[in-house]
Every structure is written in structure tokens, then in C-alpha cells.
C-alpha positions as CSV (number, residue, x, y, z in Angstrom):
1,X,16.2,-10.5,24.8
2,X,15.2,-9.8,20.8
3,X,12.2,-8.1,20.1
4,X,10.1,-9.6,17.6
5,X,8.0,-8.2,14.8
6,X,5.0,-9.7,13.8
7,X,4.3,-9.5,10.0
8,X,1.7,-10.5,7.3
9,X,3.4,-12.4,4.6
10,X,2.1,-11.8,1.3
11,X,3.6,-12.5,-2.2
12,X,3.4,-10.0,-5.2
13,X,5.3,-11.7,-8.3
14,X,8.5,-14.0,-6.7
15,X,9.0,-11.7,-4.1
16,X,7.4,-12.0,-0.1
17,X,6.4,-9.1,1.0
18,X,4.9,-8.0,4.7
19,X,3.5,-5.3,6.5
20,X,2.9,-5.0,10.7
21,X,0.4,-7.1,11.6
22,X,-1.2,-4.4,14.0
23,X,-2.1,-2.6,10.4
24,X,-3.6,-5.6,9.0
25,X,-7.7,-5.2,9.2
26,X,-8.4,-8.1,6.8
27,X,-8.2,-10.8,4.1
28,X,-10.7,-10.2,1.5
29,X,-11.2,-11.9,-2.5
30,X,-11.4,-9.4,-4.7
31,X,-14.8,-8.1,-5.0
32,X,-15.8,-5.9,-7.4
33,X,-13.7,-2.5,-8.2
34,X,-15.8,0.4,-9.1
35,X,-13.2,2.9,-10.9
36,X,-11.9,6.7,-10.2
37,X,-11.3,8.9,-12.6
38,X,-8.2,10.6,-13.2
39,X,-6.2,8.3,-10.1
40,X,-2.8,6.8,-10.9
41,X,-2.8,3.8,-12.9
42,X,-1.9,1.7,-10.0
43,X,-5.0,2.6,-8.1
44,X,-7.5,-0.1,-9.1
45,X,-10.5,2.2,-7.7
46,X,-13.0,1.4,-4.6
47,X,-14.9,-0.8,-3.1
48,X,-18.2,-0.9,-0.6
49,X,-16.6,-3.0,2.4
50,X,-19.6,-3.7,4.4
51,X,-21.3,-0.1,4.0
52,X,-17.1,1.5,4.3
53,X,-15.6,3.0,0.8
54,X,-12.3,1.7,1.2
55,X,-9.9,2.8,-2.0
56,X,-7.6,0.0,-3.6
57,X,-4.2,-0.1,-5.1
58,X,-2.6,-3.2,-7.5
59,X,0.5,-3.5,-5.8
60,X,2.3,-5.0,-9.0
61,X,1.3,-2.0,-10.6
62,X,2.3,0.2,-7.6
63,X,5.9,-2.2,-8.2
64,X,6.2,-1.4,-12.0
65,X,4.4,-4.1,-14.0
66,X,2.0,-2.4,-16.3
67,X,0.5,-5.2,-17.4
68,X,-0.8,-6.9,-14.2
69,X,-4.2,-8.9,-14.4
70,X,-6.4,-10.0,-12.1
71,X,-6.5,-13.7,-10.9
72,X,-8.7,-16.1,-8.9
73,X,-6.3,-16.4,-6.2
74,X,-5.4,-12.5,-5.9
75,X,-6.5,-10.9,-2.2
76,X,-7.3,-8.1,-0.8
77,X,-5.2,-6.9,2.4
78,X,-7.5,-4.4,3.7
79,X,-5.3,-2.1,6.1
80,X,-5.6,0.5,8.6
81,X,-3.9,3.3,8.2
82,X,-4.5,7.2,9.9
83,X,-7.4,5.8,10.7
84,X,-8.2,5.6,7.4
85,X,-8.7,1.8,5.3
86,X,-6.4,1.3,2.3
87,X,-6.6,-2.3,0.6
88,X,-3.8,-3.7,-1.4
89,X,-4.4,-6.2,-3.9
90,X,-1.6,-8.8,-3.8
91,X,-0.8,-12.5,-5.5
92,X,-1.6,-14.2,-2.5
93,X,-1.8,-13.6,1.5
94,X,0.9,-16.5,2.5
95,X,1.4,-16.3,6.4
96,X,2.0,-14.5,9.9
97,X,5.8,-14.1,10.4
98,X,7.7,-13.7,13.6
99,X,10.7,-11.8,12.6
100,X,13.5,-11.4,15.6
101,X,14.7,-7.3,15.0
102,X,18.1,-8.6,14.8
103,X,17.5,-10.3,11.5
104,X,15.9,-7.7,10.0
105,X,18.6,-4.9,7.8
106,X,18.1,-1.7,6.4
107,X,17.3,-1.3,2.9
108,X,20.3,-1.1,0.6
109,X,20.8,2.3,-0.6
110,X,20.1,1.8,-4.3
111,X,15.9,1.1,-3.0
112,X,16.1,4.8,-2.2
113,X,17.7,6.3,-5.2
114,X,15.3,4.2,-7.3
115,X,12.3,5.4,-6.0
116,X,11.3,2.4,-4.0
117,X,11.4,4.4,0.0
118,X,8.6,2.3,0.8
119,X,10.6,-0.4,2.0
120,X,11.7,0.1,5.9
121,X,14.1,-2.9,5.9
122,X,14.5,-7.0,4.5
123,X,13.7,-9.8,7.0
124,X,16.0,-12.8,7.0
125,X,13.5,-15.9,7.7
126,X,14.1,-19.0,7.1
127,X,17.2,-18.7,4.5
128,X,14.6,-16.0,2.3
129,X,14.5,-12.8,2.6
130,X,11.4,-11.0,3.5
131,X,10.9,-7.1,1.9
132,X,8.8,-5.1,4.7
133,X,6.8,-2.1,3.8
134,X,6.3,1.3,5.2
135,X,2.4,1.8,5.1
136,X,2.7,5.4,5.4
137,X,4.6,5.7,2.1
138,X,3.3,3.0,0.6
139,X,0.1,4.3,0.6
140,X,1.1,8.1,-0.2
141,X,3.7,7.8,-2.5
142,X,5.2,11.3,-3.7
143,X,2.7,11.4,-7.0
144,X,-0.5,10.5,-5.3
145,X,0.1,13.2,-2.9
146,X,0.7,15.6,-6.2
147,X,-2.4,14.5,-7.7
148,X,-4.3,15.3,-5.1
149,X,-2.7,19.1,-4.4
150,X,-3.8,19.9,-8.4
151,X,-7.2,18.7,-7.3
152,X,-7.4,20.8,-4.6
153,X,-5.6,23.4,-6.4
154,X,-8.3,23.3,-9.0
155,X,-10.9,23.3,-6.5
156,X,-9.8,26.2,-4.6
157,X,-12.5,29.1,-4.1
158,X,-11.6,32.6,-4.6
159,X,-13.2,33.8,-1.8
160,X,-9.9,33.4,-0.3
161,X,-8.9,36.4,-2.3
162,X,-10.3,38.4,0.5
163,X,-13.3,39.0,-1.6
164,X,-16.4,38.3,0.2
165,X,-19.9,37.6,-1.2
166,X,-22.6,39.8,0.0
């Protein structure tokens, strides 16, 4: 017997996308973004979900297209992640997939050597192929962690110098 995944279908540009249902939270409109300063041009900024900060990320910007605007029809995928709530802003949120494991491959090599390690594998549904995300490095990529190590870098106290303050 196969094991099935269950995955959230969602479309950024032509492509369908999906991530494990089990990290979806929800489907929000795009509310008003409140903006950070100094995060990566991808990250759109944060937003007060019902009294929870929850920081958001344009994932055609994440994807390369620098010139990404919002639409009407753009959502919010509000995920869970580390206990933590991350919300992607896609095209649209299209549908619940059930994906047998046996018709999902691994990544072609070339999606690692071009920077894309996000994506855990392709799902074969329906004669399309489905691009399924790893939330983990999806939502710390390599130069989000980077930015936040100068922060803290920046912020570091000197106490740790093994002075003490009297």
C-alpha cells in the first residue's frame, strides 16, 4: 500500500506549488503589510493576525521576479512552522492534493546548484507536475539567516568580554 501526501496547492506565476497540509494554519487576503527595515527584498514585512505578529514573504520575489505587484486575488498561506507563523503571499491558493509517494521524484540536481534547495521533490498529478517545498528552508534561506547573525553581531554586549559592571 502507497502512502499519500496531502498538499496545499497554490500557484506563484505558471507554476503549482504545495506545501504539507499539516503546516498549513490558513488562507488569508492580504491585509495590510506594515514594513521592516533593513529585511530582504522578498520579505514584504508583518502583519497583526488576530493580536499574532506573523512576518510575510512575496514568494515571487523569494523565486526571483523583482518586479512582483500585488493583486486582488493574491493570498496569504499563513504557516506553522517551529512553532513559529510564517505567511507566504502567493497568486492564488488552488486546492488540497493527494499525492501517492510513488509519484513524487527528487529534485533534479541543477535546483540545487542554482540555489533553489527549497524544493524536496515534484509531484506527478494529473499529467502536471506539482513543485513541493521544504518549509524549513523556505523560510530560512541561507541570507536571511546571515542577516540576522550581523544583527545580532551588531547587537552583541561587551560584557561578554569578561568585563563586568559594578
Amino acid at each position: 500500500m502507497s502512502r499519500e501526501l496531502h498538499i496545499v496547492g497554490f500557484q506563484v506565476g505558471r507554476e503549482t506549488y504545495g506545501v504539507p497540509i499539516t503546516s498549513l494554519h490558513e488562507i488569508v487576503r492580504v491585509p495590510e503589510i506594515t514594513a521592516v527595515p533593513d529585511a530582504p527584498d522578498y520579505l514584504e514585512g508583518v502583519i497583526n493576525l488576530r493580536g499574532k505578529i506573523v512576518s510575510v514573504m512575496d514568494l515571487r520575489k523569494r523565486f526571483g521576479d523583482k518586479h512582483a505587484t500585488l493583486k486582488k486575488q493574491n493570498r496569504i498561506l499563513v504557516v506553522e512552522h517551529s512553532g513559529k507563523l510564517a505567511g507566504l503571499i502567493v497568486d492564488s491558493a488552488s486546492e488540497v492534493l493527494k499525492i501517492a509517494s510513488t509519484d513524487v521524484e527528487a529534485p533534479p540536481v541543477v535546483f540545487q546548484e542554482g540555489g533553489l534547495n527549497c524544493v524536496t521533490g515534484l509531484g506527478k498529478v494529473r499529467g502536471r507536475l506539482v513543485v513541493l517545498l521544504d518549509m524549513t528552508k523556505l523560510l530560512a534561506p541561507a541570507s536571511l539567516l546571515q542577516h540576522d547573525a550581523k544583527l545580532e553581531s551588531r547587537t552583541a554586549k561587551p560584557e561578554a568580554r569578561g568585563t563586568t559592571a559594578r
